[in-house]
Phi, psi and omega in degrees: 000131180228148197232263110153151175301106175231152190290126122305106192289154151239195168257359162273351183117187157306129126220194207288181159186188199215130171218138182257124173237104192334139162341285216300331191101316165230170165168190167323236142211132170226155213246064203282078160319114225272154145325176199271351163269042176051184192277059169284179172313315183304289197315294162325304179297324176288296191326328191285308161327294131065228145352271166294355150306319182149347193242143178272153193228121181238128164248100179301174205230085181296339182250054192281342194231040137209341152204096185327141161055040188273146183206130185236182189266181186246033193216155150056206213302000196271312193323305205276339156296299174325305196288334179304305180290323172299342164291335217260351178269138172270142192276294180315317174300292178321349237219291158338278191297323152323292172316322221248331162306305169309323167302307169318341193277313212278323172280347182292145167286319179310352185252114171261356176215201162296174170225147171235139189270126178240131166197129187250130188042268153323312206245042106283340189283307172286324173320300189297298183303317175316330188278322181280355144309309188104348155006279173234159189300334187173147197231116174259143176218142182240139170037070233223092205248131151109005153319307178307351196271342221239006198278341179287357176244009172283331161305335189297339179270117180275334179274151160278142251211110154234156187227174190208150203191089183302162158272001170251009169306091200292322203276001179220104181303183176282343194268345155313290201284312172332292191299284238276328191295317200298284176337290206296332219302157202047023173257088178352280192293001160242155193223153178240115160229160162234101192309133168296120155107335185301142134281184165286134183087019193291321166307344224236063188309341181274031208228159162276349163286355186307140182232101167333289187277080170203314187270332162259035136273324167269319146350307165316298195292319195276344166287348171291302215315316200302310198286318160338286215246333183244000000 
């Protein structure tokens, strides 16, 4: 696996992502959408993962147009950073910028196949709009908060779609993941699932919500959904 920075154009200009690449030099592409703390060790660490699965992985650096290349902690004054920015990004740029992840992708000779947007707690929020963009090949959103408020954009979505849900997720309730199970319910291409025991942030070893088993059961499911659909 090998990895390197590479410039995304927009029509506002460049910016970065971090992109990882399978032994092999190519395959398909997922699109690894970062939490409100940037294109951190954690995030560089899934894209790579990844990787070794088999896909090439770009994590765009979403709060790229108020502070490049920021990468923060989860706790105290980084939180509080973290929450500055995420006020200070506008989600249609952001939304945006994703499409623009994509093309890039899309433009590589290492991408031989679709691509799909992987996002976590924000970046599960762009997954879904991305998908409802029309973007990407296809969308998994973990803890994906503030989706249920976003449902008017679920026709809209043509691709397939999966989502993960701790059950102790205080920032996304059970009456939240409910309205999303119902919007999907009878739709071949899309999956619900919810961890028992889980938190918000279950995916996240650097996080105390970290769950092993919550996070290598969804991992699993979300490389079938991939090995599915793309």
């Amino acid at each position: 696996m090998t990895s390197r920075w590479i410039d995304i154009p927009t029509a506002d200009g460049s910016f970065q992502g971090y992109l990882a690449l399978p032994k092999t030099g190519t395959g398909p592409a997922v699109i690894i959408l970062q939490e409100i703390f940037g294109v951190n060790g954690h995030i560089r660490s899934v894209a790579d993962q990844y990787a070794a699965d088999g896909y090439v992985a770009l994590a765009p650096d979403v709060f790229w147009r108020t502070q490049p290349r920021v990468e923060l902690g989860y706790e105290g004054a980084d939180r509080e950073k973290a929450m500055e920015l995420l006020q200070k990004t506008q989600l249609d740029s952001a939304v945006a910028d994703v499409g623009a992840a994509a093309m890039a992708l899309r433009a590589l000779p290492e991408v031989t196949g679709k691509v799909a947007a992987i996002g976590y707690c924000f970046g599960g929020r762009l997954a879904y709009l991305a998908a409802a963009q029309g973007s990407v090949d296809l969308g998994v959103a973990y803890y994906g908060g503030g989706i249920q408020n976003a449902l008017d954009k679920a026709d809209q979505i043509k691709v397939p779609m999966q989502f993960h849900y701790g059950e102790l997720d205080a920032h996304i309730p059970a009456d939240a993941v409910d309205a999303v199970r119902q919007k999907f319910a009878g739709r071949k291409d899309a999956e619900l699932y919810v961890y028992p025991q889980a938190d918000h942030g279950f995916n996240c070893g650097d996080r105390a919500s970290y769950s092993a088993k919550a996070s290598g059961l969804a991992h699993g499911r979300t490389l079938t959904f991939l090995g599915e659909h793309l």
